[in-house]
C-alpha positions as CSV (number, residue, x, y, z in Angstrom):
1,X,-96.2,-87.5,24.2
2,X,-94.7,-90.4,23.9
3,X,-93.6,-91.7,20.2
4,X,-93.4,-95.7,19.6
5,X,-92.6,-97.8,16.7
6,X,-94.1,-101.0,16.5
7,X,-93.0,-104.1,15.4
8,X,-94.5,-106.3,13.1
9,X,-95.2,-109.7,14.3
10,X,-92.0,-112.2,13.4
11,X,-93.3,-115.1,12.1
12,X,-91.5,-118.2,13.5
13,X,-89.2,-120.6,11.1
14,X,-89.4,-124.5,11.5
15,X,-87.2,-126.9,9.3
16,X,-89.4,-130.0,8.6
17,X,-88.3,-133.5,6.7
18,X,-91.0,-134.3,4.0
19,X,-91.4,-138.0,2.7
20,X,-92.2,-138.6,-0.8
21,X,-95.8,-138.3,-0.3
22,X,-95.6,-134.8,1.6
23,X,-93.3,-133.7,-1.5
24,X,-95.7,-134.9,-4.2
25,X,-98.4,-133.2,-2.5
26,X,-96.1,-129.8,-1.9
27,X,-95.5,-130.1,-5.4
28,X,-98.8,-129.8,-6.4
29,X,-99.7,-127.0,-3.9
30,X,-97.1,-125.3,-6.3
31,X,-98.0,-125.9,-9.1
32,X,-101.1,-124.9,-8.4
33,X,-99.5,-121.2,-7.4
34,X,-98.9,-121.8,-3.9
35,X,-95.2,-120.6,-2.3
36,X,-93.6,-123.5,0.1
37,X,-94.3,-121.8,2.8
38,X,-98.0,-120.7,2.0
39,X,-98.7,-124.1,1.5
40,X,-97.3,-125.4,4.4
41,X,-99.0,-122.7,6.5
42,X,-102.3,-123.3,4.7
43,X,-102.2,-127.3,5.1
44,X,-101.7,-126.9,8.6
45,X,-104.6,-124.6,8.9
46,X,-106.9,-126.6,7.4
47,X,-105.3,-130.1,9.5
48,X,-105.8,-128.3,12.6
49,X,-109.6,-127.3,11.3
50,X,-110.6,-130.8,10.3
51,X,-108.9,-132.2,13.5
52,X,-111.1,-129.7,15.5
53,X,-114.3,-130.0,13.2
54,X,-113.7,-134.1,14.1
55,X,-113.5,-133.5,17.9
56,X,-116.5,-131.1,17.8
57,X,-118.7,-133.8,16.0
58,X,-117.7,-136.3,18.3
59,X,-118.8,-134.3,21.4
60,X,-121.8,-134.1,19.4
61,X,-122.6,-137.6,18.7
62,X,-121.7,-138.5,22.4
63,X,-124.0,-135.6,23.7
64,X,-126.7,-136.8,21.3
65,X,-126.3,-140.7,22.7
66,X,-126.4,-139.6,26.0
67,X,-129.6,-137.7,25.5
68,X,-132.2,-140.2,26.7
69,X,-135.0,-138.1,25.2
70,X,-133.7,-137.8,22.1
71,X,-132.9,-141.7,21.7
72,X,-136.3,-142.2,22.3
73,X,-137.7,-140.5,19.5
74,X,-134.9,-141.5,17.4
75,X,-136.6,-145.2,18.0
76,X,-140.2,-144.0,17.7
77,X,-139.2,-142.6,14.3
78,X,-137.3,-145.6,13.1
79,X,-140.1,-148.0,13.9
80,X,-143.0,-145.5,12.1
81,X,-140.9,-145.4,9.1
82,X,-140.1,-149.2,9.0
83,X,-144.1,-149.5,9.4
84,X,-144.5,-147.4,6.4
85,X,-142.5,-149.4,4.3
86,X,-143.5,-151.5,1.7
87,X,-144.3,-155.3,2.1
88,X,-140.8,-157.0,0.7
């Protein structure tokens, strides 16, 4: 039998410049109990999520567009609820 050690995965340092804005807002990540780094790691994160949450909504709406059935009833509704509003 063989015996192995394994090695934990080494996370991977990067020196970054912040402008006034970034430090503010690292400031407040730390004052809020956050280290440097788990703020950092945890912007990222959720910058990475939004930017992918943004590019999934926007294959979406382009699916939805393309849909010819869909932007058919999309009209039909629009036109019975502008018949079912009030006179002005």
């Amino acid at each position: 039998m063989t015996d192995r050690d394994t090695l934990p995965a080494v996370a991977k340092a990067i020196s970054v410049r912040l402008d006034e804005e970034a430090q503010r807002a690292l400031r407040a990540l730390q004052a809020a109990g956050m280290t440097p780094s788990e703020a950092i790691r945890s912007s990222l994160v959720a910058s990475a999520t939004r930017l992918r949450r943004r590019s999934e909504l926007a294959a979406e709406v382009a699916a939805l567009e393309a849909d010819r059935d869909d932007r058919a009833e999309m009209l039909a509704v629009a036109e019975l609820m502008e018949s079912l509003r009030a006179p002005r």
